[in-house]
PQR file of N, CA, C, O and H, with PARSE charges and radii, in Angstrom:
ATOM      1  N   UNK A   1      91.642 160.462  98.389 -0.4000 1.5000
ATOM      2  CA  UNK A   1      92.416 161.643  98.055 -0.0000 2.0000
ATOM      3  C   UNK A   1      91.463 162.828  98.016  0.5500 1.7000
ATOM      4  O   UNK A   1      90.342 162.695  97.525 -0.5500 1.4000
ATOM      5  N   UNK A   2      91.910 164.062  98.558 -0.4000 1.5000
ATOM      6  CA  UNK A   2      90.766 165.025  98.530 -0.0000 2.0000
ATOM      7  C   UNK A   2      91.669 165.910  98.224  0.5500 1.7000
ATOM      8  O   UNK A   2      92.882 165.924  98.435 -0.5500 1.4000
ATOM      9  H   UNK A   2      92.821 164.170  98.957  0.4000 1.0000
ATOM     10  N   UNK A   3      90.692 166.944  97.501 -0.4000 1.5000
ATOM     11  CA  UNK A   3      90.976 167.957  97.105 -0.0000 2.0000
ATOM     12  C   UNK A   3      91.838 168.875  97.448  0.5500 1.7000
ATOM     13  O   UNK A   3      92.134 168.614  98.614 -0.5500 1.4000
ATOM     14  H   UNK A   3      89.707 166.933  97.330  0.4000 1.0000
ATOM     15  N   UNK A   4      92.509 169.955  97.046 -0.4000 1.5000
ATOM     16  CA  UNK A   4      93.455 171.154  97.867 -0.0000 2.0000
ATOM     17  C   UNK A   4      92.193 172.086  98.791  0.5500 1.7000
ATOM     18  O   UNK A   4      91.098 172.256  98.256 -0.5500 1.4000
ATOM     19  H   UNK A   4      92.269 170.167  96.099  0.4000 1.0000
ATOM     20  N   UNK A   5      92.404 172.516  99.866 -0.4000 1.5000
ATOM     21  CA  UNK A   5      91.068 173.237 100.746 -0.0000 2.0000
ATOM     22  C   UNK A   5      91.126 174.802  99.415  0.5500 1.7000
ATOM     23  O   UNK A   5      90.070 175.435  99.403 -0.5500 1.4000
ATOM     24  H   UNK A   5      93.294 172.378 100.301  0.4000 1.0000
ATOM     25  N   UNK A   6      92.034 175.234  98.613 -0.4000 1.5000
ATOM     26  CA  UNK A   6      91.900 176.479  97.511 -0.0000 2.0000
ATOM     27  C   UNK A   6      90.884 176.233  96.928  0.5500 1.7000
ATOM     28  O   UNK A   6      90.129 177.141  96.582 -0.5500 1.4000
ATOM     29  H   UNK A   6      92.892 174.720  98.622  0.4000 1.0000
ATOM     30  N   UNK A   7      90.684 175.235  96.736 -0.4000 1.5000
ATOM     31  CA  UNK A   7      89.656 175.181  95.384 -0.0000 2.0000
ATOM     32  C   UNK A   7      88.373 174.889  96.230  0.5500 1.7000
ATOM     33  O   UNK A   7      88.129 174.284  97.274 -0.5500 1.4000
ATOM     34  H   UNK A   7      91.298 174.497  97.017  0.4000 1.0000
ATOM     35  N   UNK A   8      87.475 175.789  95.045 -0.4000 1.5000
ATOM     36  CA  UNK A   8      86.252 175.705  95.732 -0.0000 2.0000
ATOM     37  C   UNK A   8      85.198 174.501  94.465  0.5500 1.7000
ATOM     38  O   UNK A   8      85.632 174.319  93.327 -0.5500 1.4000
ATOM     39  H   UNK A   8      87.674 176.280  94.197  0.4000 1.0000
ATOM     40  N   UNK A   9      83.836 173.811  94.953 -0.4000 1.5000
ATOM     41  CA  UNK A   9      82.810 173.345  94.244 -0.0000 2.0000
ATOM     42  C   UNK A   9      82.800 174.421  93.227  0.5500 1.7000
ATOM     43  O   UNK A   9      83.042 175.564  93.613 -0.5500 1.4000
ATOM     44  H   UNK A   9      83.484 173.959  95.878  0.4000 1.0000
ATOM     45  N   UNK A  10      82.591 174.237  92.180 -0.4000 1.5000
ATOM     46  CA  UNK A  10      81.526 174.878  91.321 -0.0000 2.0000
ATOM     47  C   UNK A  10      80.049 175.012  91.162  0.5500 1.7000
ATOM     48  O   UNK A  10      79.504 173.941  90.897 -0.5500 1.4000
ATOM     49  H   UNK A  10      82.395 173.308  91.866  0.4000 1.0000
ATOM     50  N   UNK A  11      79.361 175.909  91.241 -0.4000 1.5000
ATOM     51  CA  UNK A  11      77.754 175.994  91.319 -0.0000 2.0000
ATOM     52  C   UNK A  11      77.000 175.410  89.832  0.5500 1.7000
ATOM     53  O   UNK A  11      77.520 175.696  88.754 -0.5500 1.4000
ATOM     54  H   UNK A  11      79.804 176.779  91.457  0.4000 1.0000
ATOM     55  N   UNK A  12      75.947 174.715  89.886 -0.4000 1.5000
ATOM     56  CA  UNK A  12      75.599 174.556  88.539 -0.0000 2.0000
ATOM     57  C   UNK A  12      76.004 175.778  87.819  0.5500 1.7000
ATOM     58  O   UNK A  12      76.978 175.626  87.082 -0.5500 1.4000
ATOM     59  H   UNK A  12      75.524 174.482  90.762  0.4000 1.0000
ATOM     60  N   UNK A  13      75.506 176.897  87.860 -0.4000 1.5000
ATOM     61  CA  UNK A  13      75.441 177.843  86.901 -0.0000 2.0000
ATOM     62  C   UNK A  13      76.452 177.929  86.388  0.5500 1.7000
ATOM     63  O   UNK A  13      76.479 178.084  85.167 -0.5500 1.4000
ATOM     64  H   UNK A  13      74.714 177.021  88.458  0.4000 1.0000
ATOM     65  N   UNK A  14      77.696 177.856  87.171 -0.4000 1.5000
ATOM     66  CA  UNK A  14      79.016 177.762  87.128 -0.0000 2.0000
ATOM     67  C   UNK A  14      79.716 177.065  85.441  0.5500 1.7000
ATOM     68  O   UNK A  14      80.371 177.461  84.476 -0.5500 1.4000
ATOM     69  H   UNK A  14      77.674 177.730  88.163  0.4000 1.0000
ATOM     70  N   UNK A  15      78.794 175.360  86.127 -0.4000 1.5000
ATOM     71  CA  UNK A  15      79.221 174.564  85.345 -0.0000 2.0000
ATOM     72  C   UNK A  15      79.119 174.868  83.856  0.5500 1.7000
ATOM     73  O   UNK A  15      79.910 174.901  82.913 -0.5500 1.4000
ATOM     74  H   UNK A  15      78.262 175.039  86.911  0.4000 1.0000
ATOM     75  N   UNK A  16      77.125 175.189  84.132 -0.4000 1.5000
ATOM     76  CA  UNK A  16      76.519 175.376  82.561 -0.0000 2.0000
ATOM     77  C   UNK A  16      77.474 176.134  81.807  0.5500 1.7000
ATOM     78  O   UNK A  16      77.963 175.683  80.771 -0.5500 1.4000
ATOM     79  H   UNK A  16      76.482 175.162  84.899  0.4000 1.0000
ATOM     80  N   UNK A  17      77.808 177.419  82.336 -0.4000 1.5000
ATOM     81  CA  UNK A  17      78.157 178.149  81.951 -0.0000 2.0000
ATOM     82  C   UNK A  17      79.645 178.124  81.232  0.5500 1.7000
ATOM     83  O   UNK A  17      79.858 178.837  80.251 -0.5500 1.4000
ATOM     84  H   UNK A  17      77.411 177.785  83.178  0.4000 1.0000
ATOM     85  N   UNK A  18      80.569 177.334  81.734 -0.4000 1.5000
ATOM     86  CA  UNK A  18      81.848 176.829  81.317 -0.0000 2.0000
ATOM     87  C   UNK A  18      81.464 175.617  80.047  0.5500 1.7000
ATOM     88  O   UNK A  18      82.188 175.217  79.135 -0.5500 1.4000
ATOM     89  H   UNK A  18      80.396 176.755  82.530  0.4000 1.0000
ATOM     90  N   UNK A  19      80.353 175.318  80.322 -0.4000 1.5000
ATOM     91  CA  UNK A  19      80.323 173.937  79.183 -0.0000 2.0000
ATOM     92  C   UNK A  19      79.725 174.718  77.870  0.5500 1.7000
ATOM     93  O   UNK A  19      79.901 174.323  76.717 -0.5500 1.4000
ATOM     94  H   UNK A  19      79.766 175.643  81.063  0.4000 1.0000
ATOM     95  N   UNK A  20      79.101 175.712  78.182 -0.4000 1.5000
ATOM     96  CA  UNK A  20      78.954 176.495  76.821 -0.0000 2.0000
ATOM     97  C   UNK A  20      79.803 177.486  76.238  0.5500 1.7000
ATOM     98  O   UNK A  20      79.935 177.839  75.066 -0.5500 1.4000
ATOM     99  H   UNK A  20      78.958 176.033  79.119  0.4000 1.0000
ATOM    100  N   UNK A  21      80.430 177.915  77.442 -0.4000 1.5000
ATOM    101  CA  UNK A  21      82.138 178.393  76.554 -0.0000 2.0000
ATOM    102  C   UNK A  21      82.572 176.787  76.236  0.5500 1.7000
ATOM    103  O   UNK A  21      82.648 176.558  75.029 -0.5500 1.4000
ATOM    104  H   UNK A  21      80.323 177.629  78.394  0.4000 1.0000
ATOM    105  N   UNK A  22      82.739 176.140  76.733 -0.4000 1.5000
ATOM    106  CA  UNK A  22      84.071 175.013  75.843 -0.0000 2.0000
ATOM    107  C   UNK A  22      83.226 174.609  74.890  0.5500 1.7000
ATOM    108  O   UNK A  22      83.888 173.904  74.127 -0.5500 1.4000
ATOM    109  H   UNK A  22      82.677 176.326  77.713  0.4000 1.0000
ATOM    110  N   UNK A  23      81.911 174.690  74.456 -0.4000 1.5000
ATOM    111  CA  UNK A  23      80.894 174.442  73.065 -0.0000 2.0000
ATOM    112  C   UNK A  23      81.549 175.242  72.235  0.5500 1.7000
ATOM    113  O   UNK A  23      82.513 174.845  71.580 -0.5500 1.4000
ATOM    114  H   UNK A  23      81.374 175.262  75.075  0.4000 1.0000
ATOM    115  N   UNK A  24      80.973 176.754  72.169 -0.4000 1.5000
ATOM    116  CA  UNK A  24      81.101 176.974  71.666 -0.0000 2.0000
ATOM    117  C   UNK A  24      82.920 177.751  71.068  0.5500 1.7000
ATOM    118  O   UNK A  24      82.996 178.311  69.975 -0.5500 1.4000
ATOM    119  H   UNK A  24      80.190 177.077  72.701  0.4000 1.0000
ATOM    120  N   UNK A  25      83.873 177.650  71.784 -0.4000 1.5000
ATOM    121  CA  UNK A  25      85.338 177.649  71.736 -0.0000 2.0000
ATOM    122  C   UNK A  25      85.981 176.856  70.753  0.5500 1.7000
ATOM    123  O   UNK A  25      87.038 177.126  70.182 -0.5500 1.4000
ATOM    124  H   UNK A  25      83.811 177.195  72.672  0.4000 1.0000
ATOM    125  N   UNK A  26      84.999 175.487  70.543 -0.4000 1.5000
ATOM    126  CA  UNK A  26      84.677 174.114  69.508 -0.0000 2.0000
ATOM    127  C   UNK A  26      84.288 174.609  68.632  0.5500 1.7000
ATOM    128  O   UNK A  26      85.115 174.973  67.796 -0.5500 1.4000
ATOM    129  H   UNK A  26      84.141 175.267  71.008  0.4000 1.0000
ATOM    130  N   UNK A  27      83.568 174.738  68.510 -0.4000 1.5000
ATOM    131  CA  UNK A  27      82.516 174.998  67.583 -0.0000 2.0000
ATOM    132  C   UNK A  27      83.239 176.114  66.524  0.5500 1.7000
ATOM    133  O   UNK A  27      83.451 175.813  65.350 -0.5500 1.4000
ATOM    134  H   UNK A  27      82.897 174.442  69.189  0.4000 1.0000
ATOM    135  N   UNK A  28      83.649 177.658  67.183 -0.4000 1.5000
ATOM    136  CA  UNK A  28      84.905 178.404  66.768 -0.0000 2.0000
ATOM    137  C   UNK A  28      86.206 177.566  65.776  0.5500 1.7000
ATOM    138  O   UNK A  28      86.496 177.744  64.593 -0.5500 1.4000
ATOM    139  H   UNK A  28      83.477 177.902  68.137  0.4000 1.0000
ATOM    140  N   UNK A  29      86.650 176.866  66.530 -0.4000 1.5000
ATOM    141  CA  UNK A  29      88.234 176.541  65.935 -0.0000 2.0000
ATOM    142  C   UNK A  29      87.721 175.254  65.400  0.5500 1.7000
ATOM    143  O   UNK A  29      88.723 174.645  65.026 -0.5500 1.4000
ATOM    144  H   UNK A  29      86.415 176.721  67.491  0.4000 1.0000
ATOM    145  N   UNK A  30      86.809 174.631  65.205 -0.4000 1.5000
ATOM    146  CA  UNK A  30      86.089 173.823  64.256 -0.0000 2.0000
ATOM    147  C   UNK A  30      85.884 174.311  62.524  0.5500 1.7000
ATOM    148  O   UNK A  30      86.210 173.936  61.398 -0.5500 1.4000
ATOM    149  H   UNK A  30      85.995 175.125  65.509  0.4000 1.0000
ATOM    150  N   UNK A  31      85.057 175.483  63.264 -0.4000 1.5000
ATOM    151  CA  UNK A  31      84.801 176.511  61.712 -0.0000 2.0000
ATOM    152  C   UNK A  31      85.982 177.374  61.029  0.5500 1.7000
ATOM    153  O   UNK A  31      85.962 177.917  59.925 -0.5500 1.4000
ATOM    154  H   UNK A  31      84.793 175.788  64.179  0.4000 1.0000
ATOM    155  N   UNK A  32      87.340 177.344  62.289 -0.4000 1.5000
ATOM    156  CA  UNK A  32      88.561 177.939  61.560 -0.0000 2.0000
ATOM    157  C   UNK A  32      89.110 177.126  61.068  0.5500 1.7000
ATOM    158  O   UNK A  32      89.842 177.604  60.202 -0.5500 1.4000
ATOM    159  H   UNK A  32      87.357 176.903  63.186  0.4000 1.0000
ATOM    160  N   UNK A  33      89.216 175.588  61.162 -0.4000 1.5000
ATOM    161  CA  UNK A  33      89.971 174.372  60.451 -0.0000 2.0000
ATOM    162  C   UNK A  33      88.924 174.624  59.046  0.5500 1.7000
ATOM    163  O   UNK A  33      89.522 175.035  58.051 -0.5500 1.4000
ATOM    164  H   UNK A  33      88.621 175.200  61.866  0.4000 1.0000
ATOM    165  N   UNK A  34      87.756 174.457  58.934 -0.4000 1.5000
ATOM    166  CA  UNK A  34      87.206 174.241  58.005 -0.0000 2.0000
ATOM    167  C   UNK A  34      86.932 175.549  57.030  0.5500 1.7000
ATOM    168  O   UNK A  34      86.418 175.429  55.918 -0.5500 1.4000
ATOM    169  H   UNK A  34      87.270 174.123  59.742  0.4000 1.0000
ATOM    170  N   UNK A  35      87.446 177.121  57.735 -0.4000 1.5000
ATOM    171  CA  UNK A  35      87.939 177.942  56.440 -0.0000 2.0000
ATOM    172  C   UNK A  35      88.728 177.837  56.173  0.5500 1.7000
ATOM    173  O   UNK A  35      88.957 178.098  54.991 -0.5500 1.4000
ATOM    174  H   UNK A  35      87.863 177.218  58.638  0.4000 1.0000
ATOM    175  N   UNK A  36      89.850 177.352  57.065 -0.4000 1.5000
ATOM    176  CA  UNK A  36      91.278 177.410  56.176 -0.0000 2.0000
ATOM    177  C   UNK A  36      91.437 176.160  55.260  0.5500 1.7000
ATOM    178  O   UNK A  36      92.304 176.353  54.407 -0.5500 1.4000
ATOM    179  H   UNK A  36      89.664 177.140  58.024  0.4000 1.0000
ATOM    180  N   UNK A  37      90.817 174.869  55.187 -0.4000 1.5000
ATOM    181  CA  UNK A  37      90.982 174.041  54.541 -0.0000 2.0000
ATOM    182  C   UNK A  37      90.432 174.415  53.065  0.5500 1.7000
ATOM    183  O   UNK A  37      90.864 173.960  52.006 -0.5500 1.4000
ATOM    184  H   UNK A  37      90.113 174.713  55.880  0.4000 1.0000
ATOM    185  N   UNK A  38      89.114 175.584  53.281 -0.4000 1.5000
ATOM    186  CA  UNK A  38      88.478 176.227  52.013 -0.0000 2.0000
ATOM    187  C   UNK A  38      89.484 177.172  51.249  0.5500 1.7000
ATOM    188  O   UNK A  38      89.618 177.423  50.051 -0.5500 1.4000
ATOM    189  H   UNK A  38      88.764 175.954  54.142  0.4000 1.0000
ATOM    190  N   UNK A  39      90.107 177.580  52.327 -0.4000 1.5000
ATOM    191  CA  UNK A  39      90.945 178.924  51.224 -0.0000 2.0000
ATOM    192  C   UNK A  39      92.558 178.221  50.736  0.5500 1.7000
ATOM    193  O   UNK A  39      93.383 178.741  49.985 -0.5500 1.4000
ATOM    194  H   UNK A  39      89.997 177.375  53.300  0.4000 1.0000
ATOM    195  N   UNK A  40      92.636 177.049  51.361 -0.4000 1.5000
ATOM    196  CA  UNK A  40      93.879 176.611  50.490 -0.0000 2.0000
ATOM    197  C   UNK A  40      93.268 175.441  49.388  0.5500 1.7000
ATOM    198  O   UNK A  40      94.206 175.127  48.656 -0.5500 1.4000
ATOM    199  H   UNK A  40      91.966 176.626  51.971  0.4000 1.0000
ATOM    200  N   UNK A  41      92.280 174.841  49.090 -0.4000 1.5000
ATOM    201  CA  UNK A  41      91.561 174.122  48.387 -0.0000 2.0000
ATOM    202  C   UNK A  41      91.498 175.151  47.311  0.5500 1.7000
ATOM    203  O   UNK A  41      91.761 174.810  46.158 -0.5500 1.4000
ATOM    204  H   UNK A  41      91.517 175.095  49.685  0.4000 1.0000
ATOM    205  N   UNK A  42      91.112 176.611  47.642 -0.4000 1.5000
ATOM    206  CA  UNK A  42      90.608 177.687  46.491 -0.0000 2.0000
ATOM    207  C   UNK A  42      91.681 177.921  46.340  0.5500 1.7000
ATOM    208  O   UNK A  42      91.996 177.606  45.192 -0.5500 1.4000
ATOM    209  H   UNK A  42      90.899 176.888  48.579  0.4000 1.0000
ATOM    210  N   UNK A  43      92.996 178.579  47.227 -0.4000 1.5000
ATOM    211  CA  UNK A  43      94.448 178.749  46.292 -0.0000 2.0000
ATOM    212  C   UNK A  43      94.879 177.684  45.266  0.5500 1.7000
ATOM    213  O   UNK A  43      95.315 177.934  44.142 -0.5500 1.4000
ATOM    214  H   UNK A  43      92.740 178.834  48.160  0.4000 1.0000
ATOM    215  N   UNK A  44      94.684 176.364  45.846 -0.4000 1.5000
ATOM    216  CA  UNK A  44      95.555 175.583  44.527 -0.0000 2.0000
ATOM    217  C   UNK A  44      94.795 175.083  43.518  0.5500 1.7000
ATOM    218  O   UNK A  44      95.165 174.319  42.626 -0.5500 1.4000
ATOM    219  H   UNK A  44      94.329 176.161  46.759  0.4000 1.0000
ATOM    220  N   UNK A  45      93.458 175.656  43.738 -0.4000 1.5000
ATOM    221  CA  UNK A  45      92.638 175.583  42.064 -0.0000 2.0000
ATOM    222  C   UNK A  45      92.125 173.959  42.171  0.5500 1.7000
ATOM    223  O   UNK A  45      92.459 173.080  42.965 -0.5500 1.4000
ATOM    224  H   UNK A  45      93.157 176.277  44.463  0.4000 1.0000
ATOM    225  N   UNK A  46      91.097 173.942  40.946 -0.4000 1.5000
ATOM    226  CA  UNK A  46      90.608 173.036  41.037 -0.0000 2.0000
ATOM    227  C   UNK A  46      90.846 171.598  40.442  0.5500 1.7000
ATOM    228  O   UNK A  46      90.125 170.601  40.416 -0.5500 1.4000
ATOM    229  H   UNK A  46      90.825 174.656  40.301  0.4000 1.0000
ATOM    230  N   UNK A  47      92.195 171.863  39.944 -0.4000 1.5000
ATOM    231  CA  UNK A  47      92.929 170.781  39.013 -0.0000 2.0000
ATOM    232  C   UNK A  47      93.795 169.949  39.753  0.5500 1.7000
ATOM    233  O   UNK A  47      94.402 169.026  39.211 -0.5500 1.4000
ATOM    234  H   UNK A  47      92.781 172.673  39.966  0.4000 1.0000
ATOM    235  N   UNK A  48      93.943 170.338  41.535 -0.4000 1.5000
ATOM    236  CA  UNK A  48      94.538 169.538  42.123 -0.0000 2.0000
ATOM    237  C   UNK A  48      94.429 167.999  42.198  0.5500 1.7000
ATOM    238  O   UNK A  48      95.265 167.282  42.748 -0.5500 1.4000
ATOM    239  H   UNK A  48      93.449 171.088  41.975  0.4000 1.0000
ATOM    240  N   UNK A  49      93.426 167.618  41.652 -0.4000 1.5000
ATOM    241  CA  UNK A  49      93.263 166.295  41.696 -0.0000 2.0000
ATOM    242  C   UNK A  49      93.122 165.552  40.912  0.5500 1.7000
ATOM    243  O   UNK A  49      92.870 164.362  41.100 -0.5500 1.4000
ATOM    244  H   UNK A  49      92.746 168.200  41.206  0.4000 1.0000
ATOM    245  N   UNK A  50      93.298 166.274  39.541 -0.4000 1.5000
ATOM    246  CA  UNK A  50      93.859 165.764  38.541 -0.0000 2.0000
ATOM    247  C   UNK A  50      95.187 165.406  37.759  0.5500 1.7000
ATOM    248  O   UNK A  50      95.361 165.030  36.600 -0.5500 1.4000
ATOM    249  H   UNK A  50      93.503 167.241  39.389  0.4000 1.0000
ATOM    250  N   UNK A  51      96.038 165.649  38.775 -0.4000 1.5000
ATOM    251  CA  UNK A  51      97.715 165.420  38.772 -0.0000 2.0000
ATOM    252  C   UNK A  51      97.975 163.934  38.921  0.5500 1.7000
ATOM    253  O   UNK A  51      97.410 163.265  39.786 -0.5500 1.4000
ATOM    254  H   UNK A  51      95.897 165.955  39.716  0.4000 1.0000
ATOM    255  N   UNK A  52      98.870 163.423  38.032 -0.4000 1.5000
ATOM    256  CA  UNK A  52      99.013 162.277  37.846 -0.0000 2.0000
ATOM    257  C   UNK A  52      99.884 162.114  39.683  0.5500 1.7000
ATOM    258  O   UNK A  52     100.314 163.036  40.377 -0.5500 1.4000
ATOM    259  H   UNK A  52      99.329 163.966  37.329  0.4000 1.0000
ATOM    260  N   UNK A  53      99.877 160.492  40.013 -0.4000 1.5000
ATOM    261  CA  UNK A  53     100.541 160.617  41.128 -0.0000 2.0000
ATOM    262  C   UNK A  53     101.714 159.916  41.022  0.5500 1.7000
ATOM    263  O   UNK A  53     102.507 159.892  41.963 -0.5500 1.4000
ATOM    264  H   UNK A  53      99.528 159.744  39.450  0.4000 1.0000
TER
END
């Protein structure tokens, strides 16, 4: 199966260069899961886990 003739190879530089946007794009919405998990941990105070279940 081969390719569509539209699409072209990508050049290394190409590549590098896409693999460090999708790093760091990660890396981004990595650190936004892990503020928002901080600022609703800090809204419901620190007694959340002391509620009977």
């Amino acid at each position: 199966m081969s390719s569509p003739s539209h699409l072209q190879e990508l050049t290394e530089e190409e590549l590098r260069r896409r693999n460090a946007r999708s790093r760091a794009l990660g890396w981004f919405l990595g650190a936004l899961v892990i503020l928002f998990f901080v600022v609703t941990i800090a809204k419901l105070g620190g007694n959340v886990m002391n509620r009977p279940i």
